[in-house]
TIPADREN-705270 format. One record per atom (N, C-alpha, C, O): x, y, z. Coordinates in steps of 0.02 Angstrom, whole numbers, padded with zeros to 5 digits, always signed. Layout:
REM residues N
XYZ ...
END
This chain:
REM residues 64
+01538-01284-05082 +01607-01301-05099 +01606-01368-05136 +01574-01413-05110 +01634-01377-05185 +01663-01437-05223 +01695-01469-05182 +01732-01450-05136 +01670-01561-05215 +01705-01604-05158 +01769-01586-05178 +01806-01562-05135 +01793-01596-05245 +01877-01574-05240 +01911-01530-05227 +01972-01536-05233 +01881-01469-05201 +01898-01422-05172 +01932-01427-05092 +01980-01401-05063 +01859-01494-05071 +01862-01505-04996 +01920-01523-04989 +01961-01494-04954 +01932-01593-05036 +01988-01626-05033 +02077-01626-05060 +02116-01666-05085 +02076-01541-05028 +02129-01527-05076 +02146-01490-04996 +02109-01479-04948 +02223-01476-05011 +02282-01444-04959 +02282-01387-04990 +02271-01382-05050 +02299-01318-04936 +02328-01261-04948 +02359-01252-04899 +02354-01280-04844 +02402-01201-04921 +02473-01173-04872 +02428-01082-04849 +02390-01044-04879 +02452-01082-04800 +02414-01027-04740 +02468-00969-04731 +02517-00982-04697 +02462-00905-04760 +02533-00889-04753 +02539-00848-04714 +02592-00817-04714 +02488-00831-04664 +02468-00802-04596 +02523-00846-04558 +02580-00833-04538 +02461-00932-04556 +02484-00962-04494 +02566-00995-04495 +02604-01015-04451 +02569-00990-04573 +02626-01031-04605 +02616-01108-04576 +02652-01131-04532 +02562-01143-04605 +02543-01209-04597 +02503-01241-04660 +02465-01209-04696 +02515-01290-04664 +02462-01323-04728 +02396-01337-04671 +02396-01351-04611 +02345-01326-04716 +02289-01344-04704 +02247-01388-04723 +02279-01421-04764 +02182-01415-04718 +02156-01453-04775 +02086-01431-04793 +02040-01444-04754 +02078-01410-04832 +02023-01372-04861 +02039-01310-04856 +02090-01285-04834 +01979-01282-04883 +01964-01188-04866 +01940-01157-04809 +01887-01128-04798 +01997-01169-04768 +01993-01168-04694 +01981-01087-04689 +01927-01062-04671 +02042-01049-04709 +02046-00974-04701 +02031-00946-04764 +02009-00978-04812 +02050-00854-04760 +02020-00811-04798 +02053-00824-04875 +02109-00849-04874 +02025-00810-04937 +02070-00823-04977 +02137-00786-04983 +02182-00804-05021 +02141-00722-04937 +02212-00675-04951 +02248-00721-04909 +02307-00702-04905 +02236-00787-04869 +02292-00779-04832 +02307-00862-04835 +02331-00898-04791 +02281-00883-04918 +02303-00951-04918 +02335-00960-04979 +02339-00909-05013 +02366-01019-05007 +02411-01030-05046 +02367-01105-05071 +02355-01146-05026 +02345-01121-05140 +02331-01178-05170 +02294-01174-05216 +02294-01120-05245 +02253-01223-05240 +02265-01297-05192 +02332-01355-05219 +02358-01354-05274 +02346-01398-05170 +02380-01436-05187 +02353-01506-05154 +02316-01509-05105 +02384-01575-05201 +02336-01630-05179 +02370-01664-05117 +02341-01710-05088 +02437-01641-05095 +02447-01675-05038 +02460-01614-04981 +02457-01556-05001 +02471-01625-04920 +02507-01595-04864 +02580-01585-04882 +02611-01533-04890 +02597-01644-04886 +02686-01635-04912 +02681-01586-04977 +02735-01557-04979 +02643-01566-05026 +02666-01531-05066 +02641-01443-05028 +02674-01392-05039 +02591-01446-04994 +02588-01373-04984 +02627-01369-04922 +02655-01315-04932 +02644-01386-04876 +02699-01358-04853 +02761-01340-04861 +02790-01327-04809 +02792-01335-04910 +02848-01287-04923 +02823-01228-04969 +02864-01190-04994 +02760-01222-04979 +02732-01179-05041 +02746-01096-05019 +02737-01051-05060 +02766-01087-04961 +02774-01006-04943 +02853-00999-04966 +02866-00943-04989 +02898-01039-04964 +02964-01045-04954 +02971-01061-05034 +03017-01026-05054 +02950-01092-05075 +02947-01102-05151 +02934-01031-05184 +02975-01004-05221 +02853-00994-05160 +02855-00939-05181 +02893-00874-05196 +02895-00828-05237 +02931-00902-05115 +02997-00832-05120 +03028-00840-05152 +03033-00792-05190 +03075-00897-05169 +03118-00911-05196 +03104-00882-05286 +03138-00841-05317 +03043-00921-05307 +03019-00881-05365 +03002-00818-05368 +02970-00807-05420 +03009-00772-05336 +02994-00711-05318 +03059-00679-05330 +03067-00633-05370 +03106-00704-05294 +03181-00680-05265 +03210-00685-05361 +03237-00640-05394 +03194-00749-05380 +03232-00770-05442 +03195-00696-05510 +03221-00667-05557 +03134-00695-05482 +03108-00652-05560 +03126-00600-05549 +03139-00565-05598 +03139-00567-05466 +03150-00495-05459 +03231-00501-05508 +03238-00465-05557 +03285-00548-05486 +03354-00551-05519 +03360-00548-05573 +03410-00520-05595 +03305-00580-05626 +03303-00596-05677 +03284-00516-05726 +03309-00494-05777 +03229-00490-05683 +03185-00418-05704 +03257-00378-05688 +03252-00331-05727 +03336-00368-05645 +03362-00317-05638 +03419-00331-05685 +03464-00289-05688 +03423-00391-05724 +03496-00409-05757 +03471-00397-05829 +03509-00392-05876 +03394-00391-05835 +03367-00342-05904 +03371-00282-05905 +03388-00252-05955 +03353-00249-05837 +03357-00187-05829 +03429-00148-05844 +03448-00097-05872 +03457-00203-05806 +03547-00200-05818 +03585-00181-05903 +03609-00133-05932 +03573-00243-05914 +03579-00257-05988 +03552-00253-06047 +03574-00275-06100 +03491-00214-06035 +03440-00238-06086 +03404-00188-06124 +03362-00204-06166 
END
């Protein structure tokens, strides 16, 4: 593993916790990011971008 790898945060979307390093499997992590404060909201960011493209993909479908 790369030291910057070591030294980097991911979000766990099993445990729903930031971690620090490549603690768990890669299906079940989210990163990297360089702080704690930034990967913990990273499961809750994702949806939201998720939620927004699905809206975005049905108002084409809609209109388009």
């Amino acid at each position: 593993m790369a030291d910057d790898e070591k030294n980097q945060w991911y979000y766990n979307t099993v445990k729903q916790r930031a971690e620090y390093g490549k603690i768990s499997p890669t299906d079940q992590r989210m990163g990297p990011y360089k702080t704690k404060e930034d990967a913990a909201p990273a499961w809750e960011m994702g949806g939201d971008r998720n939620a927004k493209g699905a809206e975005e993909h049905r108002s084409r479908d809609t209109y388009g």
